[in-house]
C-alpha positions as CSV (number, residue, x, y, z in Angstrom):
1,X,-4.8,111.9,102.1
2,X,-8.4,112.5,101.7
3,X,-8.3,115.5,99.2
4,X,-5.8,113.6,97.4
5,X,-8.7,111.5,97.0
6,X,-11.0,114.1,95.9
7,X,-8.7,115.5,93.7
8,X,-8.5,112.0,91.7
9,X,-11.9,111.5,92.1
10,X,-12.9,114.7,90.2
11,X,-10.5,113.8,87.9
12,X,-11.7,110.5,86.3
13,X,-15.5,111.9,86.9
14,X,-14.3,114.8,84.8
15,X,-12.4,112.3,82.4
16,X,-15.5,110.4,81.8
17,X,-17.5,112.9,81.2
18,X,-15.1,114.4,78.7
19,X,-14.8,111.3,76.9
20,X,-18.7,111.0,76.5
21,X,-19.3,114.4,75.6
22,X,-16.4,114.1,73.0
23,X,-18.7,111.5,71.3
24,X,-21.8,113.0,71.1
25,X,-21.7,116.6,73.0
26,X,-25.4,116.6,72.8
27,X,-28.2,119.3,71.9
28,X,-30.0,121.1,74.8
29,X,-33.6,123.8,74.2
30,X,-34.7,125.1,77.0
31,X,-38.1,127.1,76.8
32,X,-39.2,130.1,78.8
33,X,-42.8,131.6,77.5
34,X,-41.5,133.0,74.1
35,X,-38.1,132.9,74.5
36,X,-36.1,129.6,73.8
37,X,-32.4,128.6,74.2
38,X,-30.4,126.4,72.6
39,X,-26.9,125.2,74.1
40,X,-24.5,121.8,73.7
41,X,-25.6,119.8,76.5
42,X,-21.6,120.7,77.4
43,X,-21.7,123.8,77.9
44,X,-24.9,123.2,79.9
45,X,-22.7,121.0,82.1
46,X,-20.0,123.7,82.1
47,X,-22.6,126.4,82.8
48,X,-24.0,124.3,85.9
49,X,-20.4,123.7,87.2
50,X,-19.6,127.5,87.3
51,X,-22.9,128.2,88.9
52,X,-22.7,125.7,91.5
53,X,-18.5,126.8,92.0
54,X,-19.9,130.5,92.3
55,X,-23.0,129.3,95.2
56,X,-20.6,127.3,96.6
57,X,-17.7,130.4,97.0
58,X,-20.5,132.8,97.7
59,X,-21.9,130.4,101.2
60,X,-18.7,130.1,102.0
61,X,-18.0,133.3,102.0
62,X,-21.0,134.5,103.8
63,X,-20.2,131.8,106.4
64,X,-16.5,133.1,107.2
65,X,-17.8,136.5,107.4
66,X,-20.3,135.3,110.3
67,X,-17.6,134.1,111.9
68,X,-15.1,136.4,111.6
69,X,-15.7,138.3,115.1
70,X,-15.5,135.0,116.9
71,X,-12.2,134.0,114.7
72,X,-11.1,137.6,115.8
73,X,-11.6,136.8,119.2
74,X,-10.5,133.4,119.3
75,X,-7.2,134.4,117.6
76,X,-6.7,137.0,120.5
77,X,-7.3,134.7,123.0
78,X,-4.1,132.3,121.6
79,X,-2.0,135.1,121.1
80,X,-2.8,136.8,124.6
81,X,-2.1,133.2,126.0
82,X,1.1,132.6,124.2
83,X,2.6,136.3,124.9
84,X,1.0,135.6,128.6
85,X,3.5,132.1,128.4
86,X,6.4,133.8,127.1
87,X,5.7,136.8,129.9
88,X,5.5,134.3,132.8
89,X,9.0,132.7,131.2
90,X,10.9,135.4,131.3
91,X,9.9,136.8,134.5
92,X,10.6,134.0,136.5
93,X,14.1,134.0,134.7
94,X,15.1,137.1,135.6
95,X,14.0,136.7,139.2
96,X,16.5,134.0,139.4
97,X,18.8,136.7,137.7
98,X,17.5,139.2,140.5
99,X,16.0,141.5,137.9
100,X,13.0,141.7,140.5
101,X,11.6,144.7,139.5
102,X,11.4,143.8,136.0
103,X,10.1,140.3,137.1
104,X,7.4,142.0,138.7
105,X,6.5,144.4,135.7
106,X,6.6,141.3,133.4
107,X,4.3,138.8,135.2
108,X,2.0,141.7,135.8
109,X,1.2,142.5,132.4
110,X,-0.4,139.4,130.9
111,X,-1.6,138.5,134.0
112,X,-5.0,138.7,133.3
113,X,-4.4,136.5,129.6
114,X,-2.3,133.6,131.2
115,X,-3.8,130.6,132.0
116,X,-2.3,130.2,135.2
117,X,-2.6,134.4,136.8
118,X,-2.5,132.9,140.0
119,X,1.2,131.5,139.1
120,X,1.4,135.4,137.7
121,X,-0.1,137.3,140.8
122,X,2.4,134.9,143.3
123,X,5.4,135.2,141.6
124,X,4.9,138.9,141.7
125,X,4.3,139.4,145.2
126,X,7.5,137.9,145.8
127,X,9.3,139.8,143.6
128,X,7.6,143.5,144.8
129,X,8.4,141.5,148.7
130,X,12.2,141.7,147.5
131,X,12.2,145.2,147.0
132,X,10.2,146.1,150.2
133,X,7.3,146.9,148.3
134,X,5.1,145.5,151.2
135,X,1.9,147.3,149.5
136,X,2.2,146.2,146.0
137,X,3.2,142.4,147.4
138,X,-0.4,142.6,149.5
139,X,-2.3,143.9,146.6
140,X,-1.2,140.9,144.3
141,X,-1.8,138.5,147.0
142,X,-5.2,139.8,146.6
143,X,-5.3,139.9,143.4
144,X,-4.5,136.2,143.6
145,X,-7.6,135.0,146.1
146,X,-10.1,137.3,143.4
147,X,-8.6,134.9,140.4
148,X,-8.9,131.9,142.6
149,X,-10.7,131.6,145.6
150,X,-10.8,127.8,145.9
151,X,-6.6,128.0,146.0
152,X,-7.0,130.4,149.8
153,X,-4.6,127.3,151.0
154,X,-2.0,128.2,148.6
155,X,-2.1,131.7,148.6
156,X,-2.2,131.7,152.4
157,X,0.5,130.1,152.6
158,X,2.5,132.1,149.8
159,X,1.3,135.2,151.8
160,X,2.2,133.4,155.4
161,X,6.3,133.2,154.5
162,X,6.6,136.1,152.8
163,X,5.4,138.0,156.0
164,X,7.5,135.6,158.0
165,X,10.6,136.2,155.7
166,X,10.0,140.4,156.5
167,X,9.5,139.7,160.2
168,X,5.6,141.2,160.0
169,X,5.4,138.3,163.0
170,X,1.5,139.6,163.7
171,X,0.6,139.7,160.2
172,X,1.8,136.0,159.9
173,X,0.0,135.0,163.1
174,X,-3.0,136.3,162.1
175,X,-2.8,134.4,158.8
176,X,-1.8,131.2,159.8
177,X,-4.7,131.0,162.5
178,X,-7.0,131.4,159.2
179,X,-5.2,128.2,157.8
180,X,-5.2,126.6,160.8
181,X,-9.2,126.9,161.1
182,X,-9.5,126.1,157.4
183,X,-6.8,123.1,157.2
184,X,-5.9,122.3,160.9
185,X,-4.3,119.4,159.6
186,X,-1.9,121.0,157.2
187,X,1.9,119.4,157.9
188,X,3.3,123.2,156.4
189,X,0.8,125.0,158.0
190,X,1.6,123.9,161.7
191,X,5.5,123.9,160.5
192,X,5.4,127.6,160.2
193,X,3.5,128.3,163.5
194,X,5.7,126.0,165.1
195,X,8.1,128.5,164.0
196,X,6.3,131.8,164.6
197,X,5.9,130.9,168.0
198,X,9.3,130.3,168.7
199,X,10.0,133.8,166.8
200,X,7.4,135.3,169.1
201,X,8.7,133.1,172.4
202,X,4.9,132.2,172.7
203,X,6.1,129.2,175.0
204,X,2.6,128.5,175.9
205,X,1.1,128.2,172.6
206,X,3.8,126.2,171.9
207,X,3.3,123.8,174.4
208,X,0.1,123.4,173.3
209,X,0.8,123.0,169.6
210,X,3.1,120.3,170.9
211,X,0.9,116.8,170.5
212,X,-0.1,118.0,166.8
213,X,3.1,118.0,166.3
214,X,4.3,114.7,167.1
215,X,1.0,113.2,165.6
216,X,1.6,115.1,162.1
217,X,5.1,114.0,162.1
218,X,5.9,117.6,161.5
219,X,9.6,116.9,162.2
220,X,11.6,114.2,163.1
221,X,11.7,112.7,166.8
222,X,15.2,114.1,167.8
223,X,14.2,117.8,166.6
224,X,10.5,117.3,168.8
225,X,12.1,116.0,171.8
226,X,14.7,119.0,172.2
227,X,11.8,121.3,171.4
228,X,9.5,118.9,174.1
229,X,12.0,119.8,176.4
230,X,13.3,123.5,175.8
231,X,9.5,125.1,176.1
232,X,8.9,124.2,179.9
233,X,12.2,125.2,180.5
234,X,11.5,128.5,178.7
235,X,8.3,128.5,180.6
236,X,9.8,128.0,184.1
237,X,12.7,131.2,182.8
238,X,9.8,133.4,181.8
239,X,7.7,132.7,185.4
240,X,11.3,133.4,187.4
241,X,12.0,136.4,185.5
242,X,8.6,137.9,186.6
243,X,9.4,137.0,190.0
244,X,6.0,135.2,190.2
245,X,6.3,131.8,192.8
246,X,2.9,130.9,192.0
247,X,3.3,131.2,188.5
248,X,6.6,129.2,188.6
249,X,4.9,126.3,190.8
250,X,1.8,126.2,187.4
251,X,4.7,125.8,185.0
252,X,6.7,123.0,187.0
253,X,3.0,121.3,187.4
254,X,2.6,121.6,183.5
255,X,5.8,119.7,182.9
256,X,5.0,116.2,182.1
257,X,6.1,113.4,184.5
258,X,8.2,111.9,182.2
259,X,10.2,115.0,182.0
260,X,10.1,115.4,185.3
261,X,13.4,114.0,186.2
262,X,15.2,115.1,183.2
263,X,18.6,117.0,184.4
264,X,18.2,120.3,183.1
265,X,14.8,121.1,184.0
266,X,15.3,120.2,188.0
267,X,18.1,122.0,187.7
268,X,16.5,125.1,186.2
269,X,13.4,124.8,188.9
270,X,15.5,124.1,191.9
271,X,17.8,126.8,190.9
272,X,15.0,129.4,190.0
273,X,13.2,127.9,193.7
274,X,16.5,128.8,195.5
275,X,16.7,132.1,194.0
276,X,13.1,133.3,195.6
277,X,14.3,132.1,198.9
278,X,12.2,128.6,198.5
């Protein structure tokens, strides 16, 4: 709308001016030392026009050249964005297609251009953890905490099930203790070490993780009571099977009274007591 308005308004200031000069175009001397020059006082206006046009073109042209590296650069930057976009698009499209290594290639390239690489550098580790590429999957979660340090909670986690899901039970340990210090309250976080433990039959950590647990409401009552009851009964199995009385008689104490009387676990103890001649 506005250089419509220009436009117009250069238009009637023209038209006047045309209109006057048409009249009376004037008479013009201008005088330098000896030499004087005569013009119409419209082709003075004609000559000022042009000159001002020509300043005008010539700053403008001086200013775009200034600029021209930084609208180089600032070009690049939307085209490595948008190409970075269109990479991230199609990679996680042909994981779901199960195109994993060419997922992987994809979300690698324009990693460093997208405006989300740690998106990039996840996505990636789980496709090179599809095809076993334990090395290349480590290396991206790496990759991952450089770009974004302040996300450790997310990429720990990432990290956390894919070492799960491939059974590297010690790696995920170790990594979920380093959650646990830096977000002890985490809901997922004691999830999964709920279910390392179980993976690793660490009974005893287990029973210790228990109370958390329940507080963090990290599953629902019926799923906590089984578990509440099937680690001292895993504890009491583990002490028989090493033939250890005293050890048995510390898990049975551990037991809490109100589990005390509950079926299966008298009958484990008495039947494990019976068993070493008690």
């Amino acid at each position: 709308m506005r250089p419509l308005l220009k436009i117009w308004l250069f238009v009637l200031v023209g038209a006047g001016i045309g209109v006057v000069l048409s009249q009376d175009s004037g008479y013009v001397l201008l005088s330098f030392g000896r030499y004087t020059v005569e013009m119409s006082l419209a082709l003075l206006m004609l000559f000022v026009a042009a000159l001002f046009i020509a300043l005008y073109i010539g700053i403008r042209l001086i200013v775009r050249t200034l600029h021209l590296p930084a609208d180089v650069r600032e070009w690049k930057q939307k085209r490595g964005t948008r190409l970075a976009q269109q990479a991230m698009t199609r990679g996680l499209l042909e994981m779901s297609e199960g195109d994993w290594r060419g997922a992987e290639k994809r979300l690698v390239r324009f990693a460093d251009r997208s405006e989300t690489p740690l998106l990039n550098y996840l996505a990636a580790a789980r496709a090179a953890q599809l095809q076993g590429a334990h090395d290349r999957r480590d290396g991206y979660i790496r990759l991952a905490h450089e770009t974004m340090p302040s996300a450790d909670v997310a990429v720990s986690l990432t990290q956390a099930e894919l070492q799960l899901a491939d059974q590297q039970l010690e790696q995920a340990l170790a990594t979920l203790k380093h959650l646990r210090s830096v977000a002890p309250k985490h809901t997922y976080v004691l999830r999964l070490l709920r279910r390392l433990y179980e993976q690793l039959g660490d009974w005893e950590h287990l029973r210790e993780l228990l109370p958390e647990l329940r507080k963090r409401h990290v599953d629902d009552e019926t799923s906590l009571d089984l578990l509440e009851t099937r680690t001292p009964r895993a504890l009491l199995e583990q002490a028989f099977l090493a033939n250890d009385l005293q050890r048995l008689g510390v898990a049975w104490a551990d037991v809490p009274r109100a589990l005390r009387r509950t079926p299966q676990l008298l009958g484990d103890y008495a039947g494990y007591l019976q068993e070493l001649g008690e």
